[in-house]
C-alpha positions in Angstrom: 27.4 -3.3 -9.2 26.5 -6.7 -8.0 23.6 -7.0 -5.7 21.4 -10.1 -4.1 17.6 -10.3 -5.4 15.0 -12.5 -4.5 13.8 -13.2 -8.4 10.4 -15.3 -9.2 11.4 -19.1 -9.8 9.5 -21.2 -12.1 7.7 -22.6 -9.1 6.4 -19.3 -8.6 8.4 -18.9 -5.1 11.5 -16.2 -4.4 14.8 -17.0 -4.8 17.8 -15.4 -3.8 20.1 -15.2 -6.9 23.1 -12.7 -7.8 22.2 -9.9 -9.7 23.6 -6.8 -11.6 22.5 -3.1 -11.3 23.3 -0.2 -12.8 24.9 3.0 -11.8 21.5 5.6 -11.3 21.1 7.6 -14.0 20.9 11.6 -14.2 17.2 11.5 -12.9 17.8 8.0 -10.7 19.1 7.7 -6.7 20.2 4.5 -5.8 19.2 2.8 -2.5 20.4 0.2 0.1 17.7 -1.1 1.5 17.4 -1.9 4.9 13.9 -3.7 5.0 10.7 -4.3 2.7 7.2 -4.9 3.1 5.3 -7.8 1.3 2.1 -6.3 -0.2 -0.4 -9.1 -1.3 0.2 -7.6 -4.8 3.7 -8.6 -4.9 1.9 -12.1 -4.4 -0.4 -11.9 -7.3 1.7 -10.5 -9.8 4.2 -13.5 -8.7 1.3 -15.9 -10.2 2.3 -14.8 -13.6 5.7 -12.8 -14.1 8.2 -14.4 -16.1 11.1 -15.7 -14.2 13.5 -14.1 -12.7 11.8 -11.1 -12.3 12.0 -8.9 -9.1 9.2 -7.4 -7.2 8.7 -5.6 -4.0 7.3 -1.6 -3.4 7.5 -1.0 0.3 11.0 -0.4 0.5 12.9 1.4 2.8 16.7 2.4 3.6 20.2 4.5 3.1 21.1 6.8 -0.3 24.2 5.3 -1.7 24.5 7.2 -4.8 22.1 10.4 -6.8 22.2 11.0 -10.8 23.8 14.3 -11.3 20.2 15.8 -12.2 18.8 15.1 -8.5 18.6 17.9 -6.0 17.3 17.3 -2.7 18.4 13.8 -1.8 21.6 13.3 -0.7 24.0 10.3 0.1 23.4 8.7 3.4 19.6 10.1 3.5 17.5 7.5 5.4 14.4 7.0 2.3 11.1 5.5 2.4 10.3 4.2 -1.6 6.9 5.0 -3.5 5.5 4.4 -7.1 6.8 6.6 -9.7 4.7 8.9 -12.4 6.1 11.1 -15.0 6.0 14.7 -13.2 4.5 16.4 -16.0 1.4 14.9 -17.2 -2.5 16.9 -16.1 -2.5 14.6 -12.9 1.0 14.8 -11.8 1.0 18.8 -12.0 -2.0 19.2 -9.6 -0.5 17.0 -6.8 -2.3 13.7 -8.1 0.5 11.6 -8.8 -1.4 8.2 -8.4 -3.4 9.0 -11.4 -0.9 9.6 -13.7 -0.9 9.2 -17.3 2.0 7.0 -17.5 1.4 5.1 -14.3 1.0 1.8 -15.4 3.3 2.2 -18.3 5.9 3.3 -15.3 5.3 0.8 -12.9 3.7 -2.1 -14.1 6.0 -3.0 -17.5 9.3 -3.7 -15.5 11.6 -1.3 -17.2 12.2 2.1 -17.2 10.2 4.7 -19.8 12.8 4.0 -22.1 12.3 0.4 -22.2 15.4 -0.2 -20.4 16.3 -2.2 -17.0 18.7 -1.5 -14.5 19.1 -5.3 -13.4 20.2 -8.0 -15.2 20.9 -11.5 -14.1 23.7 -13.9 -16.1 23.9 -10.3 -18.4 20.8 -10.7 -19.3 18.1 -7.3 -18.7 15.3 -8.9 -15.9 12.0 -7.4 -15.2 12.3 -4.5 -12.9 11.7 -1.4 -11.3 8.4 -2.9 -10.4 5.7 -0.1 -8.5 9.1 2.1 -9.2 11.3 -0.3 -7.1 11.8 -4.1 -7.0 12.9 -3.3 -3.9 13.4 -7.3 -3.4 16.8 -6.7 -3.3 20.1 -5.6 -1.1 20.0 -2.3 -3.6 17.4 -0.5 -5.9 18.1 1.7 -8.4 14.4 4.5 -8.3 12.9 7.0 -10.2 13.5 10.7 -7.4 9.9 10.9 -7.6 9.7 8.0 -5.7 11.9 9.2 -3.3 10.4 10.0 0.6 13.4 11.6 2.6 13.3 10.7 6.2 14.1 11.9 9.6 17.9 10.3 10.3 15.8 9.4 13.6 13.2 7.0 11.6 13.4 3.2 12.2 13.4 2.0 8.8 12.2 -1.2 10.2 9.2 0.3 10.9 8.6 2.7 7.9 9.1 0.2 4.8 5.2 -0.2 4.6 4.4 3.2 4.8 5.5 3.6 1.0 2.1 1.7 -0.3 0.1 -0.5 2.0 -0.3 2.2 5.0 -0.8 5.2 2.7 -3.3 3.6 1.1 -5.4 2.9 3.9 -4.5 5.9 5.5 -5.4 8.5 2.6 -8.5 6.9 1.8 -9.8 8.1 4.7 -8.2 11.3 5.1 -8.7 12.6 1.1 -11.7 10.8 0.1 -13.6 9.8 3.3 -12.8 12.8 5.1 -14.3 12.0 8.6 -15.3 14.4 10.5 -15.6 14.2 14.7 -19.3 13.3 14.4 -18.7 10.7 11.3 -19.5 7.0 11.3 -17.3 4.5 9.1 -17.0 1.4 8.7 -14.0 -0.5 7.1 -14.4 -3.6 5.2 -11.5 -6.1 5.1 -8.9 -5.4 8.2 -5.7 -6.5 6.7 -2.6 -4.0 6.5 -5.0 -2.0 4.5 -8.0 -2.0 6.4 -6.1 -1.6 9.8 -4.7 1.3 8.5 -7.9 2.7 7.7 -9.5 2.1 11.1 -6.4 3.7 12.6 -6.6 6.7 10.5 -9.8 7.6 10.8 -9.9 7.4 14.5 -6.8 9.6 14.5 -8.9 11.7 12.4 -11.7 11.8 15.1 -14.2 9.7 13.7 -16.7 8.8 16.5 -17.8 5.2 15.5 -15.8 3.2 13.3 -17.0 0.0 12.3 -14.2 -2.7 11.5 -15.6 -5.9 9.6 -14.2 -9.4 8.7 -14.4 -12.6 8.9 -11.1 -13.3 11.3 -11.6 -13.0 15.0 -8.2 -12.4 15.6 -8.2 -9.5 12.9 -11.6 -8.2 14.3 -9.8 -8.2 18.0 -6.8 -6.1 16.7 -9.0 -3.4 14.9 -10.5 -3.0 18.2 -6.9 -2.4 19.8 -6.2 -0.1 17.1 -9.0 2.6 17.3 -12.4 0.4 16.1 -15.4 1.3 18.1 -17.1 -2.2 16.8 -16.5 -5.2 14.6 -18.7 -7.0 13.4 -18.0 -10.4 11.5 -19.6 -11.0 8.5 -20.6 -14.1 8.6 -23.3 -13.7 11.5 -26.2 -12.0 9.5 -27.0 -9.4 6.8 -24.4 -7.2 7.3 -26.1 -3.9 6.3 -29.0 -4.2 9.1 -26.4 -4.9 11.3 -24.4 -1.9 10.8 -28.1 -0.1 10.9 -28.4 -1.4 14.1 -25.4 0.9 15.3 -26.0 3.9 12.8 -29.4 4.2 12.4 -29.2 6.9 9.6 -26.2 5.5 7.7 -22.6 5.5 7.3 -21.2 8.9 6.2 -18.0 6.9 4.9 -17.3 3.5 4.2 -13.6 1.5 2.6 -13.8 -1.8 0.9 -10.2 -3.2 0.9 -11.7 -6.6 -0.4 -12.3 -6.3 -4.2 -15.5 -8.2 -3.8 -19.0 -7.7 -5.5 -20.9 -8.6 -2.8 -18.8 -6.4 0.5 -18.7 -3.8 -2.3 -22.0 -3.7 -2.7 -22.7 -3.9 1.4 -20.4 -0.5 1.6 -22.2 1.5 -0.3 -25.9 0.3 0.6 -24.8 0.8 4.1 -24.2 4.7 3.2 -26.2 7.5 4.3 -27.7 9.2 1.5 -24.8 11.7 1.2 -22.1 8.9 1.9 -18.9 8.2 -0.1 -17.5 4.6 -0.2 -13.8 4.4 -1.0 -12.9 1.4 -3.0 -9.1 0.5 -2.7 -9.3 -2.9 -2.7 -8.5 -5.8 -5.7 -9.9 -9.1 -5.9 -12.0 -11.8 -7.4 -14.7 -9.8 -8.6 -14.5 -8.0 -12.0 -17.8 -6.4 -11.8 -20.1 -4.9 -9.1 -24.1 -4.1 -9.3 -25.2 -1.0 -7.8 -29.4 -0.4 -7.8 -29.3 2.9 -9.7 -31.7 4.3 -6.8 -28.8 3.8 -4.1 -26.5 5.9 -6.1 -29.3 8.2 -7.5 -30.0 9.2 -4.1 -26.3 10.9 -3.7 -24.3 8.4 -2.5 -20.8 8.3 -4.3 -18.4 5.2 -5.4 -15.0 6.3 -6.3 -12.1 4.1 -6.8 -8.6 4.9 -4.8 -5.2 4.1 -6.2 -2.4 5.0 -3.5 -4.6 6.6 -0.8 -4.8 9.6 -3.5 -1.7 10.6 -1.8 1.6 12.8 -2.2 4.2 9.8 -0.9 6.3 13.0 0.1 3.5 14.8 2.2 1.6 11.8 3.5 4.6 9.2 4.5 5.8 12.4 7.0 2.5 13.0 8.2 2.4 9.0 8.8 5.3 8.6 10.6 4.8 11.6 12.8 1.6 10.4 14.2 3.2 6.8 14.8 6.1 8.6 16.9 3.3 10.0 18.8 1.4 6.7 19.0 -1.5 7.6 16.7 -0.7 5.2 14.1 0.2 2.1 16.0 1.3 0.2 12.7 4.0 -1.3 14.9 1.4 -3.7 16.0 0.5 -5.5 12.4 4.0 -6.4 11.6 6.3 -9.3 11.6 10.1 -9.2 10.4 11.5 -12.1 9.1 15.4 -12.0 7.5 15.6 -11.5 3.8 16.8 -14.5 3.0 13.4 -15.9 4.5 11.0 -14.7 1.9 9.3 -17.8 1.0 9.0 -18.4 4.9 6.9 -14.6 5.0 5.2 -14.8 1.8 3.4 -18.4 3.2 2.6 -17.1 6.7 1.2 -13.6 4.6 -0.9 -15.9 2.6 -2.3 -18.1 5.2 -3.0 -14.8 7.2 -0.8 -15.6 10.1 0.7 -11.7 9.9 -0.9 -8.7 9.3 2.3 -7.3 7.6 5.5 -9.0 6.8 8.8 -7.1 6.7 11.9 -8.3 5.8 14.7 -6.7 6.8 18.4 -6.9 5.5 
């Protein structure tokens, strides 16, 4: 069928070009979307794609067609998307999907297992199903296990994030932080990521949560989204700082920042029992830990999707932002499809939280 993508350009923008899908196969559903978020990943791995490829992961929209091996998704099913994983490997068969075997094979080589692509542009096979999507696109041809059925009640708007940015924030701190009503966190970085964290864990019942960055404005909306205190990290060590409000340590901290030195801060800012969850990718390819800081039972542990289940989290999520828990609502800009490059700039410069274009 022919479709509209917004494929890399040489110039390492979007452009909306004329594509061609394929019909889903026997394990495939295929999607019209109805809006997308832009992750900051989508934005790196348009530094070095080859053109014409087609990104996007935070999809979001309508069933059009199912392979004839699907059960339990049917045409005209509102759908959040998700990464995809095999289903069968060690990981996948005890509910830990995001660790699969084949996940990077699956969603980072821009073709099906098989080698294969769905899209083509000018007949000619484009790198796709990117993060199980390349949902950049009027349609999207998935993987069912990236599949999230939704309420027909869901504004799809709304729920397109929920798929990678706000799961992962959320299920760091619901399956690795675990906050309890006495806890103390603190989040580092408090973009869509962070935010999602701070509101998690004070859905959760956390009783201080610590939000910290270097944007005011940022620092001001973790505050209207469940942060007890922010504290910018530019005014003084940040560790004795956060001391200063939890005298005996953190019992949970998230980095969203990929940097050595915040890195570091989270988990030297720990209780003695603490667990830092490190979601976040960036400059820094290595971080230095004293071996007495981590000798002394604190625990670093890397998070790839919030650990989640997209089918049991995404519902979870969305029910506690129908009831106002999860305010994600309040991070996000839309901007028309056709305005990509327009969202991608302002998500750079950091004038949204969350950009979501909608079709």
């Amino acid at each position: 069928m022919d479709i509209t993508v917004a494929a890399v350009t040489e110039e390492k923008t979007f452009e909306l070009r004329p594509a061609q899908l394929e019909e889903p196969r026997a394990d495939e559903v295929l999607v019209r979307l109805s809006a997308v978020g832009i992750c900051a990943t989508d934005l790196h791995f348009s530094t070095f794609l080859p053109t014409n490829a087609v990104l996007g992961h935070e999809g979001a929209g309508v069933v059009e067609a199912v392979g004839a091996g699907v059960s339990g998704v049917e045409v005209g099913d509102q759908v959040a998307l998700a990464f995809t994983s095999c289903g069968v490997c060690k990981q996948c068969r005890t509910a830990s999907p995001s660790y699969c075997a084949q996940f990077d094979a699956l969603n980072f080589a821009g073709a099906r297992a098989d080698g294969s692509s769905a899209l083509s542009i000018d007949g000619q096979p484009v790198y796709g199903h990117f993060l199980g999507q390349s949902a950049f696109a009027t349609h999207a041809v998935v993987n069912v296990r990236s599949i999230v059925t939704l309420p027909d009640t869901a504004d799809l708007r709304t729920v397109a994030p929920f798929g990678c940015g706000f799961m992962t924030g959320a299920g760091a701190i619901l399956h690795t932080v675990k906050p309890g009503p006495e806890s103390a966190v603190a989040v580092f970085g408090a973009g869509a990521v962070g935010l999602s964290s701070v509101m998690t864990a004070a859905a959760a019942g956390a009783q201080t949560i610590i939000a910290v960055d270097v944007s005011p404005s940022r620092l001001q909306t973790a505050q209207e989204v469940g942060a007890t205190h922010v504290l910018d990290s530019r005014e003084g060590d940040i560790v004795e700082r956060i001391r200063a409000i939890v005298p005996d340590g953190l019992d949970g901290s998230v980095d969203t920042t990929g940097r050595a030195d915040v890195v570091k801060a989270a988990v030297t800012a720990l209780h003695t029992r603490g667990t830092c969850a490190v979601v976040g990718v960036g400059p820094s390819e290595n971080v230095e830990i004293e071996w007495r800081t981590l000798l002394n039972g604190r625990t670093v542990t890397g998070v790839i999707s919030g650990s989640a289940v997209p089918q049991v989290l995404v519902p979870q999520l969305l029910e506690w932002q129908q009831a106002g828990r999860f305010p994600v609502e309040k991070l996000m800009a839309h901007y028309a499809f056709a305005d990509i490059n327009e969202a991608a700039a302002a998500t750079k410069r950091g004038d949204v939280v969350k950009a979501v274009l909608t079709f």
